[in-house]
C-alpha positions in Angstrom: -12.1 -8.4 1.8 -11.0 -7.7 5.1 -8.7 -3.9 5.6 -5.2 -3.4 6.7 -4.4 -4.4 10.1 -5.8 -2.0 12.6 -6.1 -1.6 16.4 -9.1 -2.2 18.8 -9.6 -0.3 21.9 -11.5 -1.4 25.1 -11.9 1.4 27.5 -12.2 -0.1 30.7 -10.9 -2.1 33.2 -9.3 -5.7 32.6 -8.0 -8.4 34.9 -6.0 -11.7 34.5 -9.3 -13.6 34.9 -11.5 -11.9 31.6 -8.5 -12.1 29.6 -8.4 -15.6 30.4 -12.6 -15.4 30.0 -13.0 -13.1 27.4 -10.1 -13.4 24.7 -8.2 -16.5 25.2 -11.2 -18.9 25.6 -13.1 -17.5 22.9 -10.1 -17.9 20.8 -9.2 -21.1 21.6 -12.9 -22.2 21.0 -13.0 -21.1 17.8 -9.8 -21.7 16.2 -7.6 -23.0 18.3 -5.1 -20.7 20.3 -2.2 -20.7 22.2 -1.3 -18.0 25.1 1.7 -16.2 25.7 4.5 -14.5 26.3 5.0 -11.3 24.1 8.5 -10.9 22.5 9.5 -8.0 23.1 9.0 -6.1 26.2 5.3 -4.8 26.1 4.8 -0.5 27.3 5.4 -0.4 31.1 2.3 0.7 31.8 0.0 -2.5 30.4 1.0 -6.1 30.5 1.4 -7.9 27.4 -0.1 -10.7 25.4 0.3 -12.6 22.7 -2.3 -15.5 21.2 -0.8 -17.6 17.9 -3.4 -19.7 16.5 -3.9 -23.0 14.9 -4.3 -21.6 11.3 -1.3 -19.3 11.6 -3.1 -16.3 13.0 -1.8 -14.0 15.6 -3.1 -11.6 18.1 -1.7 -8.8 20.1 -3.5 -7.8 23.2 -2.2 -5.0 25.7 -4.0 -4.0 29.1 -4.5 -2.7 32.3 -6.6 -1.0 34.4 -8.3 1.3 32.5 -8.0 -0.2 29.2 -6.8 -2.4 26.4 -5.7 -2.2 22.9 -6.1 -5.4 20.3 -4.6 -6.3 17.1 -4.5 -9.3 15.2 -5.3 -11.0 11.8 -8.1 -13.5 13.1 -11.5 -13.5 14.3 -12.3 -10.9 16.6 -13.6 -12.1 19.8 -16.8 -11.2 21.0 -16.2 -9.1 23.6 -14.1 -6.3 21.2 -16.8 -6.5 18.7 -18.2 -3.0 19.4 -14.9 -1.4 20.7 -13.1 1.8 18.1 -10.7 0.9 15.4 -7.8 3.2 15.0 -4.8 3.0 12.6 -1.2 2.8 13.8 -0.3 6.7 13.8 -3.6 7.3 15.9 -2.6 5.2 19.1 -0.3 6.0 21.9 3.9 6.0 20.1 4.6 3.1 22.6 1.8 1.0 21.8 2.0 1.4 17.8 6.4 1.0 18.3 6.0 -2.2 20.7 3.5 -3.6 18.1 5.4 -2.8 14.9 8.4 -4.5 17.0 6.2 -7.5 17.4 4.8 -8.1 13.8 8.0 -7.4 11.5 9.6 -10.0 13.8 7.2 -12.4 12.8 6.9 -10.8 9.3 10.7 -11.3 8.8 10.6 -14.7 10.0 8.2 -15.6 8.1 9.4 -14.1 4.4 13.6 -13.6 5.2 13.5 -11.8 2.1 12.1 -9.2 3.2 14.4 -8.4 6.3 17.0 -6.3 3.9 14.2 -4.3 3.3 13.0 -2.1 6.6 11.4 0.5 5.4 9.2 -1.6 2.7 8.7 -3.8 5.3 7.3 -1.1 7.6 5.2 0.6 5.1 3.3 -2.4 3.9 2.9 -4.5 7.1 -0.7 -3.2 7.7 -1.1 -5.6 4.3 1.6 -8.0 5.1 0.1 -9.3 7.9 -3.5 -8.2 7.1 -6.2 -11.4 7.3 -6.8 -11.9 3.7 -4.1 -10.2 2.1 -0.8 -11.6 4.1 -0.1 -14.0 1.7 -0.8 -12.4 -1.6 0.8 -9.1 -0.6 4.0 -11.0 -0.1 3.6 -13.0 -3.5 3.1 -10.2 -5.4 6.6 -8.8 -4.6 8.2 -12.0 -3.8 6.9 -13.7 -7.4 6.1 -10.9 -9.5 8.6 -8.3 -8.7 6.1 -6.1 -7.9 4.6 -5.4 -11.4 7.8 -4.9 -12.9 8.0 -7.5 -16.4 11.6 -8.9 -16.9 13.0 -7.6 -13.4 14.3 -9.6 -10.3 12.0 -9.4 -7.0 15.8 -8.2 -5.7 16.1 -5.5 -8.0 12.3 -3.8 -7.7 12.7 -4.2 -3.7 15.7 -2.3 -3.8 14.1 0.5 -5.8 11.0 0.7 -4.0 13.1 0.4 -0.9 14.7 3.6 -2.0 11.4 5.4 -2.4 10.2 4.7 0.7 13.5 4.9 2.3 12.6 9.2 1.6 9.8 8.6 4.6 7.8 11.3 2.3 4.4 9.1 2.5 4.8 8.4 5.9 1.9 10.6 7.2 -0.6 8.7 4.7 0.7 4.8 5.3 -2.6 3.2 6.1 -4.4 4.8 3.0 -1.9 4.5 0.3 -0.2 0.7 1.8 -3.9 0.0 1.6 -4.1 0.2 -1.8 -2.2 -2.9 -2.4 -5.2 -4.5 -1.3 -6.0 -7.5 1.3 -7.5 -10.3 -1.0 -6.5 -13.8 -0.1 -6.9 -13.9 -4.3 -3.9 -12.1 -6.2 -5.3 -9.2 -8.1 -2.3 -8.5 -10.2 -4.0 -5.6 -11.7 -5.6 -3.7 -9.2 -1.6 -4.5 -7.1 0.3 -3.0 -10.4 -2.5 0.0 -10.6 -1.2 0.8 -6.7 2.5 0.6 -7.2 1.4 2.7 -10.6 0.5 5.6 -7.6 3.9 4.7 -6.1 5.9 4.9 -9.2 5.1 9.0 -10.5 5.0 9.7 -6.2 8.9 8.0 -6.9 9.1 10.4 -10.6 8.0 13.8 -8.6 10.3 13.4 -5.8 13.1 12.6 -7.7 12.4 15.9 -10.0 12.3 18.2 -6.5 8.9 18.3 -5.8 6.6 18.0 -2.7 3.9 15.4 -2.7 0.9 15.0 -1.2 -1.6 12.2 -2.1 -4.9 11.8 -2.0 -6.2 15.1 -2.4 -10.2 15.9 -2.4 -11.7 18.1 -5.2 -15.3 19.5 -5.5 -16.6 16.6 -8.0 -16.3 14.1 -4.7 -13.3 12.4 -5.9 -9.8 12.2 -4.7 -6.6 13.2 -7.1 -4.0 11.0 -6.6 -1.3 13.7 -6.2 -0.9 18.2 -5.2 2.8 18.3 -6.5 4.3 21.9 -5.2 7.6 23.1 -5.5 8.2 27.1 -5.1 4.8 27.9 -4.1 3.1 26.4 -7.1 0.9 23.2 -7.3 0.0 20.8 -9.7 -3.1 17.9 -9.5 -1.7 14.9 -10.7 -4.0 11.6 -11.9 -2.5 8.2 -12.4 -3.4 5.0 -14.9 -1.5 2.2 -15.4 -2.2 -0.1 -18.5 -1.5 -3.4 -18.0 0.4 -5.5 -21.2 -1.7 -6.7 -24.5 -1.1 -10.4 -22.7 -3.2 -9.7 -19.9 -6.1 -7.8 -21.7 -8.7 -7.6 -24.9 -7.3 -4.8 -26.6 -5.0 -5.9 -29.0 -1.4 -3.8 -29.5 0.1 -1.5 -26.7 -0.9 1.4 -28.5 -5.0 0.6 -27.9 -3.9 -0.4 -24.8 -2.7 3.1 -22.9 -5.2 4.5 -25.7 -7.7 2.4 -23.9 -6.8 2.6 -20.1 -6.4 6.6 -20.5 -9.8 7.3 -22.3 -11.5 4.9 -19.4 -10.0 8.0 -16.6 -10.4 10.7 -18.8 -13.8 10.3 -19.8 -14.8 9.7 -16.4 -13.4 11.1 -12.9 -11.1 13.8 -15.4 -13.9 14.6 -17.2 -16.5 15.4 -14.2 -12.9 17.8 -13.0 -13.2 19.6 -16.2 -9.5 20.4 -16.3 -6.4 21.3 -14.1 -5.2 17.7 -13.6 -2.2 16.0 -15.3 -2.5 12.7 -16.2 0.0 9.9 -15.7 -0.3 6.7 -18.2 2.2 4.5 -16.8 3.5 2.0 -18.9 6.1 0.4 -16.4 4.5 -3.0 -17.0 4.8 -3.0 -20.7 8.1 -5.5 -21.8 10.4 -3.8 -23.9 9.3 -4.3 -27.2 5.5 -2.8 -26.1 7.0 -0.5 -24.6 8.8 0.4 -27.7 6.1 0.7 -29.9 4.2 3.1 -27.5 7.3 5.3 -27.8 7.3 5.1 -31.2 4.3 6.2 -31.9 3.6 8.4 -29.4 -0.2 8.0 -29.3 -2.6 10.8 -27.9 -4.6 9.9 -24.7 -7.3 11.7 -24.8 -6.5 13.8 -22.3 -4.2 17.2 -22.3 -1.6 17.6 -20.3 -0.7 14.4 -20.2 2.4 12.3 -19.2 3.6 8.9 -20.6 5.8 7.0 -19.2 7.9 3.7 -18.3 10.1 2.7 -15.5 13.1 0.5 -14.6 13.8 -0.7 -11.4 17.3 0.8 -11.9 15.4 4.4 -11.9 15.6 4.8 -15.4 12.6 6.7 -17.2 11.8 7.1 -20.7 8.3 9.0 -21.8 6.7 11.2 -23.7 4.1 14.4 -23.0 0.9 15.6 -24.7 -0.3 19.2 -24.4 2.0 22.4 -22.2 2.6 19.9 -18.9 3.6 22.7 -16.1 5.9 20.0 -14.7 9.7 19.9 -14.5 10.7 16.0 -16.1 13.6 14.5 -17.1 11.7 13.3 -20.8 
């Protein structure tokens, strides 16, 4: 499974003719390519390229004298084989804004559905136009509303447009877009586990809190969440059961009994405490949902939240154990 899109860089210096020798013919050898014109108007300082190929993928290529900076979803030609990778943040401002120009262009014109949506569009296309995953990614929120059962892919890209819309995982993009994955094959669960991470960051923020993901603890492991507000913090795990349709355990109830046990007996477990753990139900229909509420079941783990969210932003849920969080259930 290839990674979200990242830049190459080629130190060194770079003239019409090993462009022509270098990238272009080894493209067009191997799949096909066409040459040209960037566009949008490329940094001053480099000259601009842009290679479409026969299978629908696309390259970016800047350079000058002293260097060059590659990005594509296709095969890398040889001569960038052994050059650095570096994510969009990590590059010069003009070359990451004249890129991101260039791709949600393409992006947009390619899935027009996604144009009302800028800042979704932005935070994902590292996996929207990644080389396995640029079709699936779409899919998922295009025909599955994003994991959200009995909702319109309209009314979970508004609400996940609003999230992002906050810019408050901005800094961590490339890790927590990644997450989605890049599989040319849909993996609806491991895609619904990710925007799992996205829906309590969503919870948090909305209940005054300052977020921070991907947080490394002594065991090795990485919390999904510090969540501060006043000077005090609080770890914060996330697990997302997925519906008695699409698994072996047979009522909602063994199923978030089930998914929880499987974190808490594990990366929990090695912790040995201070971490509160998410269940999120948000792809349970209404009537598992329902029954979950009902019954309220433990989750092997203490504090613990359960939950379930609406595209509309309402949250219903329930808590095990004293959790030192601030929630509207």
């Amino acid at each position: 499974m290839a990674r979200p899109l990242r830049f190459r860089h080629a130190p060194g210096r770079w003239t019409e003719d090993r462009v022509v020798g270098q990238i272009y013919r080894d493209l067009d050898r191997n799949l096909g390519a066409t040459r040209g014109r960037p566009w949008f108007k490329q940094p001053e300082r480099y000259n601009g390229e842009r290679f479409e190929m026969d299978n629908g993928d696309v390259a970016l290529f800047l350079w000058n004298d002293d260097e060059a900076y590659w990005l594509g979803n296709t095969e890398t030609p040889e001569a960038l084989w052994r050059t650095e990778k570096y994510g969009f943040e990590a590059v010069p401002d003009d070359v990451a804004t004249w890129a991101t120009r260039e791709l949600t262009a393409q992006l947009h014109e390619e899935s027009p559905w996604l144009e009302p949506y800028p800042h979704l569009s932005w935070f994902f296309l590292p996996v929207f136009l990644s080389k396995d995953g640029r079709e699936t990614t779409r899919e998922f929120f295009d025909d599955h509303a994003a994991g959200f059962p009995d909702a319109t892919r309209e009314e979970a890209l508004e609400f996940y447009e609003s999230f992002f819309r906050t810019r408050v995982l901005d800094d961590w993009r490339e890790v927590m877009a990644g997450k989605l994955g890049t599989s040319e094959y849909l993996d609806h669960t491991r895609m619904t586990a990710a925007m799992g991470e996205f829906n309590v960051g969503h919870l948090l923020v909305e209940a005054g809190y300052e977020i921070e993901p991907e947080i490394e603890v002594s065991t090795g492991h990485a919390i999904d969440y510090r969540a501060g507000s006043g000077g005090d913090a609080v770890l914060v795990e996330v697990t997302r059961p997925t519906p008695t349709g699409d698994r072996r355990a047979g009522t909602p109830v063994a199923a978030v009994r089930d998914t929880a046990s499987t974190k808490s007996e594990g990366q929990l477990e090695e912790h040995g405490g201070g971490v509160v753990l998410f269940v999120d139900c948000s792809s349970f229909p209404d009537d598992e949902w329902r029954s979950v509420l009902a019954e309220q079941p433990e989750v092997h783990h203490r504090p613990a939240v359960v939950f379930r969210l609406r595209p509309s932003g309402r949250v219903e849920g329930y808590t095990k154990g004293s959790v030192p969080l601030d929630l509207p259930f």
